[in-house]
Structures are given as structure tokens and as C-alpha cells.
C-alpha positions as CSV (number, residue, x, y, z in Angstrom):
1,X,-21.1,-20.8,-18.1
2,X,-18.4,-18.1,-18.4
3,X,-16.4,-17.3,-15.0
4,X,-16.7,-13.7,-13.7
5,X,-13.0,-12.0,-13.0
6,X,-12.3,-11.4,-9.5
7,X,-12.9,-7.8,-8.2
8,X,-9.2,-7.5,-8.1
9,X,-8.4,-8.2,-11.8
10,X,-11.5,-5.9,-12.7
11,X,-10.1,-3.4,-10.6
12,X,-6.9,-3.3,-13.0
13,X,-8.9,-3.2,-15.4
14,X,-10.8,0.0,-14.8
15,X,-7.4,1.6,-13.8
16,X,-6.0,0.4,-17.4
17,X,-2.6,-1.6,-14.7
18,X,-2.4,-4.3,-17.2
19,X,-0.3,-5.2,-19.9
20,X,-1.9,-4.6,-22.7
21,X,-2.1,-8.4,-24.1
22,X,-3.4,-8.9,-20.3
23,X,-5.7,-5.7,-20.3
24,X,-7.2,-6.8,-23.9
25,X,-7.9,-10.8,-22.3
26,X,-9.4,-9.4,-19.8
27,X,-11.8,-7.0,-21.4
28,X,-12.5,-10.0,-23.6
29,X,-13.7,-12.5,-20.4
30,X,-15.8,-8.9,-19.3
31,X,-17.7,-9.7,-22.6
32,X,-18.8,-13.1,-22.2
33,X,-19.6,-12.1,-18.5
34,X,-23.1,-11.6,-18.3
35,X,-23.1,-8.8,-16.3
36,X,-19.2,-7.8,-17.5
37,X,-20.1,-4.8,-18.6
38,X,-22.1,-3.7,-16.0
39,X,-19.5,-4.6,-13.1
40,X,-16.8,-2.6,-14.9
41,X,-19.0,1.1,-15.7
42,X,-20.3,0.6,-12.2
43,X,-16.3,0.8,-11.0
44,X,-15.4,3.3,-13.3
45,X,-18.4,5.5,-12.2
46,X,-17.2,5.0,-8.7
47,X,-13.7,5.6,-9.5
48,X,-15.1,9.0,-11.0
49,X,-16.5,10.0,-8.1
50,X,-13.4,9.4,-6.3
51,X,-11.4,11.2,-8.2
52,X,-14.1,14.0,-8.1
53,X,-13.6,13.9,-3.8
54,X,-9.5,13.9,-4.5
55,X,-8.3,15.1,-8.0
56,X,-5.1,13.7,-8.6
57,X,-3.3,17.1,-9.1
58,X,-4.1,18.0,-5.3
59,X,-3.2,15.0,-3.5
60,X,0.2,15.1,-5.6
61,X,0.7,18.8,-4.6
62,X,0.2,18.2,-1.2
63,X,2.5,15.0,-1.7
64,X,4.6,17.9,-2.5
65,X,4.0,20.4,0.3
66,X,5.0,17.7,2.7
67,X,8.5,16.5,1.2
68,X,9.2,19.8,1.1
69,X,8.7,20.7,4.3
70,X,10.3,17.5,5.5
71,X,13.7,18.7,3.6
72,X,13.5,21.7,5.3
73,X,13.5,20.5,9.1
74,X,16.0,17.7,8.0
75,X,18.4,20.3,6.5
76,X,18.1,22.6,9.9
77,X,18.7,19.3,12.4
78,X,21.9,18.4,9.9
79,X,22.6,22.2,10.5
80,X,22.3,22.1,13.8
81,X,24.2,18.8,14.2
82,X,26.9,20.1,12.3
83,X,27.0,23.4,14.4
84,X,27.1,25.2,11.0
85,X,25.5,28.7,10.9
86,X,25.3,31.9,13.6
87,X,25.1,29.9,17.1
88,X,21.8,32.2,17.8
89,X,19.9,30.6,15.4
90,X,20.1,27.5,17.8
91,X,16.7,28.9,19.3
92,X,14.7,30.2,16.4
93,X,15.5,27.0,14.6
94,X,14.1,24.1,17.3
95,X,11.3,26.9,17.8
96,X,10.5,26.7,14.2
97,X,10.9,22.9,14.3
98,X,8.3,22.4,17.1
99,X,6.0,25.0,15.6
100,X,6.1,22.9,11.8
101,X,5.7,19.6,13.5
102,X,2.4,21.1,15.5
103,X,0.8,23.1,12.7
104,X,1.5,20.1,10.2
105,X,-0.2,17.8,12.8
106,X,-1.3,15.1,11.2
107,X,-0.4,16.1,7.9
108,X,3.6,15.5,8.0
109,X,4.7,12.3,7.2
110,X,8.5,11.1,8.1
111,X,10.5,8.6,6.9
112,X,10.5,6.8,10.3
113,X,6.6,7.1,10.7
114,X,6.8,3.4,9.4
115,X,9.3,1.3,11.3
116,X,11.2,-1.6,9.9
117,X,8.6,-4.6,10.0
118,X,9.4,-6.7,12.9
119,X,9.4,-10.8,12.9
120,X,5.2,-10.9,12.8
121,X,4.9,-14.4,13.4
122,X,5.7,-16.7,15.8
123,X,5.6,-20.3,14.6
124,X,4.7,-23.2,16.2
125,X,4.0,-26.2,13.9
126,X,0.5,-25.6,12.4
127,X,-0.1,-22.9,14.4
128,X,1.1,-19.6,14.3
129,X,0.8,-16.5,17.4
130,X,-0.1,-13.2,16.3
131,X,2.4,-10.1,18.5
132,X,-0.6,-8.6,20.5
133,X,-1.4,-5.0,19.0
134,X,0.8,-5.2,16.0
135,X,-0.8,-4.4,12.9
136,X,1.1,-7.4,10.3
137,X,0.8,-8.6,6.8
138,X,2.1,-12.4,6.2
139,X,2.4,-13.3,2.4
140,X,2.3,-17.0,1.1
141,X,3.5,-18.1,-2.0
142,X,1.3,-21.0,-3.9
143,X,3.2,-24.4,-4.0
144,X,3.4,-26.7,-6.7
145,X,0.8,-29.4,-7.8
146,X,-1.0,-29.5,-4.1
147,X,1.8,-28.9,-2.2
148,X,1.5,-26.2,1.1
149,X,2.0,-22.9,0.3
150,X,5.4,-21.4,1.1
151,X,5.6,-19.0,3.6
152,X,7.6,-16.2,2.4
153,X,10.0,-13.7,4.4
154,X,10.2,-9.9,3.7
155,X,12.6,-9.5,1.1
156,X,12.2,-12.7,-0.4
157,X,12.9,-13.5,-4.3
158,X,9.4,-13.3,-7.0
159,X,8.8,-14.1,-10.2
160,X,6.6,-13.4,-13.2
161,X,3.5,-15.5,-12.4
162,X,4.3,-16.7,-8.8
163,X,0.8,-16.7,-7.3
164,X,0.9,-15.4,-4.0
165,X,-1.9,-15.6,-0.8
166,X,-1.8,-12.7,1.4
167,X,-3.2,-12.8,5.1
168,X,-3.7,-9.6,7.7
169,X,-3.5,-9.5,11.3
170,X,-5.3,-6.9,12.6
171,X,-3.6,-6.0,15.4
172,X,-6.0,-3.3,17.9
173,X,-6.7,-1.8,14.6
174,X,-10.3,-2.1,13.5
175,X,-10.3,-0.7,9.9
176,X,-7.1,-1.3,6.8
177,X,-6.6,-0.8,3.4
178,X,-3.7,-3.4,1.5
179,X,-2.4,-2.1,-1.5
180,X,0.5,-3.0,-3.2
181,X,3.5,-0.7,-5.6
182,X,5.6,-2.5,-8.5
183,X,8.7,-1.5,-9.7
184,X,6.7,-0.4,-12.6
185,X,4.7,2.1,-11.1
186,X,1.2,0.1,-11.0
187,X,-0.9,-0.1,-8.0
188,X,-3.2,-2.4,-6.6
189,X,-5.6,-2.4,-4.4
190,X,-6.2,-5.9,-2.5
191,X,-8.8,-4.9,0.4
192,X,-10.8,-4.1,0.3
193,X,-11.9,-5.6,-2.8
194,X,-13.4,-2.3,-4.6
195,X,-13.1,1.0,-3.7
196,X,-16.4,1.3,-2.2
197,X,-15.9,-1.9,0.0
198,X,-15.8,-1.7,3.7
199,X,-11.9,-1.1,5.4
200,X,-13.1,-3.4,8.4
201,X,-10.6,-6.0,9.3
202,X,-11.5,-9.1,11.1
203,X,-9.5,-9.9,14.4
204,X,-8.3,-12.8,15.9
205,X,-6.5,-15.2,13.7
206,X,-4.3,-14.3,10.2
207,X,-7.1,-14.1,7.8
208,X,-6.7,-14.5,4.1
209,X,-7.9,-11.8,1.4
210,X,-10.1,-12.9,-0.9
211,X,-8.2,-13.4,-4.0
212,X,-4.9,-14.5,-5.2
213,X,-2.3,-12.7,-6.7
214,X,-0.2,-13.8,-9.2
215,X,2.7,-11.8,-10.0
216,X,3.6,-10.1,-13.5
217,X,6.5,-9.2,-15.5
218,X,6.9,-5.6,-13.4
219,X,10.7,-5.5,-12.5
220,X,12.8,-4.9,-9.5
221,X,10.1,-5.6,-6.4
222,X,6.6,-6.1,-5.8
223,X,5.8,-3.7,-2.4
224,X,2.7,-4.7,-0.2
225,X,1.3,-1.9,2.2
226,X,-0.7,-2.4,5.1
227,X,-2.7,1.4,6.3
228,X,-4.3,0.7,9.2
229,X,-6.3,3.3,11.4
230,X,-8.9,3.3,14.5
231,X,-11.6,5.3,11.9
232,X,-13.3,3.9,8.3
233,X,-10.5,4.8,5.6
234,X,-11.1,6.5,2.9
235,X,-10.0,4.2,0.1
236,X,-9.6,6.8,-2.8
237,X,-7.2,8.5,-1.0
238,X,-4.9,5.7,-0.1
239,X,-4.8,4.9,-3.7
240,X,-3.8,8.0,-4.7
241,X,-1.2,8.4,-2.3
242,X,0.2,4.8,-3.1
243,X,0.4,6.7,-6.8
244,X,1.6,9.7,-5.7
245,X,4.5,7.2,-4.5
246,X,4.8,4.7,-7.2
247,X,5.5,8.0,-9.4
248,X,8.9,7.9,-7.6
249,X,10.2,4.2,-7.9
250,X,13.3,4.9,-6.0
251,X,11.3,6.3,-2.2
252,X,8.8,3.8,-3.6
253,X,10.1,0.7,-2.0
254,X,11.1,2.2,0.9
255,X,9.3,5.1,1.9
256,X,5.5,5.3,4.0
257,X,2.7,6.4,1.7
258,X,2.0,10.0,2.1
259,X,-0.5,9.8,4.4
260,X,-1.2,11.0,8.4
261,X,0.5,10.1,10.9
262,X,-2.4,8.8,12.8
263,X,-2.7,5.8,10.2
264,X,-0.4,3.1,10.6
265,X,1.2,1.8,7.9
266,X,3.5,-1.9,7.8
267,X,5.4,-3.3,4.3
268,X,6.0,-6.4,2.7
269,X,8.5,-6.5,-0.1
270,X,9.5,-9.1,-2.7
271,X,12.8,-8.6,-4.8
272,X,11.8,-9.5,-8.4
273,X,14.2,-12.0,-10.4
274,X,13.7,-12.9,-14.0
């Protein structure tokens, strides 16, 4: 009896992030699946819808909107810092930068809306502490023969086909989406499974996604994002806005998805060697 493909290798599928000697294996283990093809048009419907909710062309337009807007009041503090320009503009200016942080509300994202990811874990032997409140990703890499998994540090050197074991903690946030950028552009979504999976995270202990990972030939890094929030996400959109990012590899391993500033938001980054 054939194997059915995880839900995160169909996934990649439907989004056509493969290779294409990868994308074409794939599609070939769909058709001995006996339900293959069924799994993958139900995705692509749901994908369809998706897109339907938040065309692509928006959602990079208001990607757009907010860069802009955050050049502007970066180019008016460096102004002001710089005590270039008619000293009474001093007011007008901090008024107009209070008034575009309010009106944006949640809209404007910032370059320090994600801190740098502090130490997540604590350990101690076998067991591990979790820092109370702190939304944290902790990524393993898959040891040789049936030796323990490697626990890897942020910015720690990958390769093509490491396989890799990510675990969540929760924090005090009850709902996350994980998705990951490459240096080529593709994303992936890791949880939930499928698009139209539930964004509810389990609390307590570091709890392991479903599926492995295992690494491809993409260069430079490999760039896993944690978007956590106190509501259900909507999933579609933090695809899109991983996209909207990826389109840009340079901000893309460094910069916060475009997203609210209610959500929280935590990386994990791998440096890619051959």
C-alpha cells in the first residue's frame, strides 16, 4: 500500500515550491495515492478561495503603502535628528508623526516590531524551561543513524537535505501560524498543516509540529517565522505577506512579515552552506 505525502509536501505541491524533478516525484506518489488526487484539488480549491478573500495584487500594494510610509517618518526623525530643515517644522513634523502612527494603527509595521529573538530555552539536562509569556520557536536538526537530534542555535549552518524537527512554545498566545522564507523566494507553511487548519497552539511544554522538514538546495538561509496573536489567524493572509516578503530576499531575512502590529511575530534562521 502506497504512502500518502504529508500535508506539508502536498502543500508545495499545490503552490508549484518545488523543484521541478521534486515537484514531478511528487505529483507521481499523488497518483498511486488513492485519494491523491482528491487531497490536492481539494487544496487548490481552498487556495482559490483564498486568494479570492486576498488577491495577491492587494496585499502587495498595501505591502507597499506601508514601506512607504515607514520611509517617510524615518526620513523626518533622521531630519529631525540631524536638525536639517526650517527649525519650525520641529512641530508640524512630530504632529504628523503621531497622527501617521494613530491613523495607521494597526496597519504599520516597523522594523523593530519584531525584536531580536532572545535565548528561548533554558536547559537543564533532559528537561528544558520555557520563559513565561514568550512566544518561541526551537528547531532540531535529525541526527545520524538513531542518534538525538541536535539542537540547533539561531544562525546556525544547513544543508541541502538536513532534516529538521521544529517545536513551538506558545507563550500566553493562544493561536500561531509557522511559516518559513528561503533564499530562493519559496514559502512554506508548517502549521498549521493546511490552510484551512486551525491556528490553535497547545501550551505548556515545547510541542513538535507534525512533520519534518528536510531542507533543499535553496541558497543563502532558510528563515522560520512564528505569527502569533490572541484571535484565530487568518492563514491566507500570513502567506501572502511571507510572499509579499520573500519577493525581496535582501529585508527577507531580516525584516517582520507585513503584518499588524497586534500579532506577534519571533524568527529562526539557518545560514545555508553547500
Amino acid at each position: 500500500m502506497a504512502l500518502c505525502i504529508p500535508d506539508w509536501l502536498l502543500e508545495r505541491v499545490a503552490l508549484g515550491e518545488l523543484p521541478p524533478d521534486a515537484l514531478a516525484d511528487a505529483r507521481a506518489r499523488l497518483e498511486r495515492e488513492p485519494d491523491g488526487a482528491a487531497r490536492l484539488a481539494r487544496l487548490e480549491e481552498d487556495s482559490r478561495r483564498t486568494l479570492e478573500r486576498h488577491p495577491p495584487a492587494t496585499v502587495a500594494a498595501e505591502v507597499e503603502r506601508r514601506r512607504a510610509s515607514l520611509a517617510r517618518v524615518e526620513a523626518a526623525r533622521e531630519a529631525a535628528r540631524e536638525g536639517r530643515g526650517d527649525v519650525s517644522l520641529g512641530v508640524p513634523v512630530a504632529a504628523s508623526l503621531v497622527l501617521l502612527f494613530l491613523t495607521a494603527g494597526q496597519l504599520l509595521f516597523s522594523p523593530t516590531a519584531m525584536p531580536p529573538s532572545p535565548p528561548a530555552w533554558v536547559d537543564t539536562g533532559a528537561e528544558t524551561e520555557r520563559i513565561k509569556g514568550t512566544p518561541m520557536l526551537r528547531v532540531y536538526r535529525q541526527g545520524a543513524g538513531q542518534g538525538e537530534p541536535e539542537l540547533l542555535a539561531d544562525q546556525a549552518r544547513a544543508r541541502r537535505g538536513d532534516v529538521l524537527q521544529l517545536r513551538y512554545v506558545a507563550g500566553d498566545r493562544p493561536h500561531g501560524v509557522v511559516v518559513s522564507v528561503d533564499g530562493r523566494g519559496a514559502v512554506t507553511l508548517h502549521h498549521p498543516a493546511l490552510l484551512t487548519g486551525s491556528t490553535a497552539l497547545t501550551h505548556g511544554e515545547p510541542v513538535a509540529l507534525a512533520h519534518a522538514y528536510e531542507l533543499d538546495d535553496a541558497p543563502a538561509f532558510e528563515r522560520f517565522v512564528f505569527v502569533t496573536s490572541m484571535e484565530p489567524l487568518d492563514v491566507g493572509l500570513v502567506l501572502e505577506a511571507a510572499r509579499a516578503l520573500a519577493r525581496q530576499p535582501s529585508e527577507a531575512r531580516i525584516r517582520p512579515l507585513p503584518l499588524p502590529a497586534t500579532l506577534t511575530q519571533t524568527s529562526f534562521t539557518l545560514e545555508k552552506v553547500p
